[in-house]
C-alpha positions in Angstrom: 34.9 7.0 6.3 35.6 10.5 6.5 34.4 11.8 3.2 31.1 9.9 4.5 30.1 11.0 7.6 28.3 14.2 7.0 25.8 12.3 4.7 25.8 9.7 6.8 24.6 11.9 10.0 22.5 13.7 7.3 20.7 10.0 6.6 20.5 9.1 10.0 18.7 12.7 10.7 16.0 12.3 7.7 15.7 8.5 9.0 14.3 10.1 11.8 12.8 12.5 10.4 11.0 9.8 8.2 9.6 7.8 11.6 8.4 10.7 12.9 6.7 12.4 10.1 5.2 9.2 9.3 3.7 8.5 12.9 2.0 12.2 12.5 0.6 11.3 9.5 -0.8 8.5 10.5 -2.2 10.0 13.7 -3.9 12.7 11.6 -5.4 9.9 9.2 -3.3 9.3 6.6 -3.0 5.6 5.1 0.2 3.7 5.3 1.0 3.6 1.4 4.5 1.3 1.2 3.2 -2.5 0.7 6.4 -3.4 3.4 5.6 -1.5 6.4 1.4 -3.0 6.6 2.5 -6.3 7.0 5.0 -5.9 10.2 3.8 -2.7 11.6 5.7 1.0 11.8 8.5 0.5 13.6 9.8 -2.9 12.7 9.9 -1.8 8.8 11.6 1.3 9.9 13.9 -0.3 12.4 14.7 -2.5 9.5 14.9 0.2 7.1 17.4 2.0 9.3 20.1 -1.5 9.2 19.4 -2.0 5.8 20.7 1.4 4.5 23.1 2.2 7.4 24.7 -1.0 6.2 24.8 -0.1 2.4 25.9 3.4 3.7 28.9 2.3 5.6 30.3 -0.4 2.9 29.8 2.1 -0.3 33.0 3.3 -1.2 31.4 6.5 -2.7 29.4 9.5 -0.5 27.3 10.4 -3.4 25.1 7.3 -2.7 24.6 8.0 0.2 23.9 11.8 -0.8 21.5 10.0 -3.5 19.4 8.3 -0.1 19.2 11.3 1.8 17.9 13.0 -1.7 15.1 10.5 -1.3 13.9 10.5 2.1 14.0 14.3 1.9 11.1 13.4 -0.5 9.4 11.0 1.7 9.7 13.3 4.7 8.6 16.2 2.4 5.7 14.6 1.1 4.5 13.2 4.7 5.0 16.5 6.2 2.6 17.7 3.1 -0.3 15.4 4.0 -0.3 17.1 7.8 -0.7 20.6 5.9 -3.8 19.1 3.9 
């Protein structure tokens, strides 16, 4: 666990990150776009999200996949934060 608990603080901080930057996107009208979330609303697909990957996070035995997640919400958050700047 050692070797992964910077990333996996790093995860849980762009998980966050991701919920909030999505809820002020939405407030400032941008469209839901991931097919999941519509169908059970904002915070159950996120809450969900948030088990599914802490989960995978804690039983991989190496911290570059978890490094590899946090590469991708860094893009999520990046691009939500770039619809509030449009």
């Amino acid at each position: 666990m050692r070797g992964k608990l910077i990333p996996a603080i790093v995860l849980c901080i762009l998980q966050l990150g991701d919920l909030l930057s999505t809820r002020l996107a939405l407030a400032h009208g941008a469209v839901e776009a991931n097919i999941f979330v519509r169908p059970i609303g904002l915070w159950a697909a996120k809450l969900l999200c948030i088990a599914i990957v802490g989960v995978l996070a804690w039983r991989t035995r190496k911290p570059s996949r978890i490094w590899a997640v946090c590469a991708f919400y860094v893009i999520v958050v990046g691009w939500n934060l770039s619809l509030l700047l449009r």
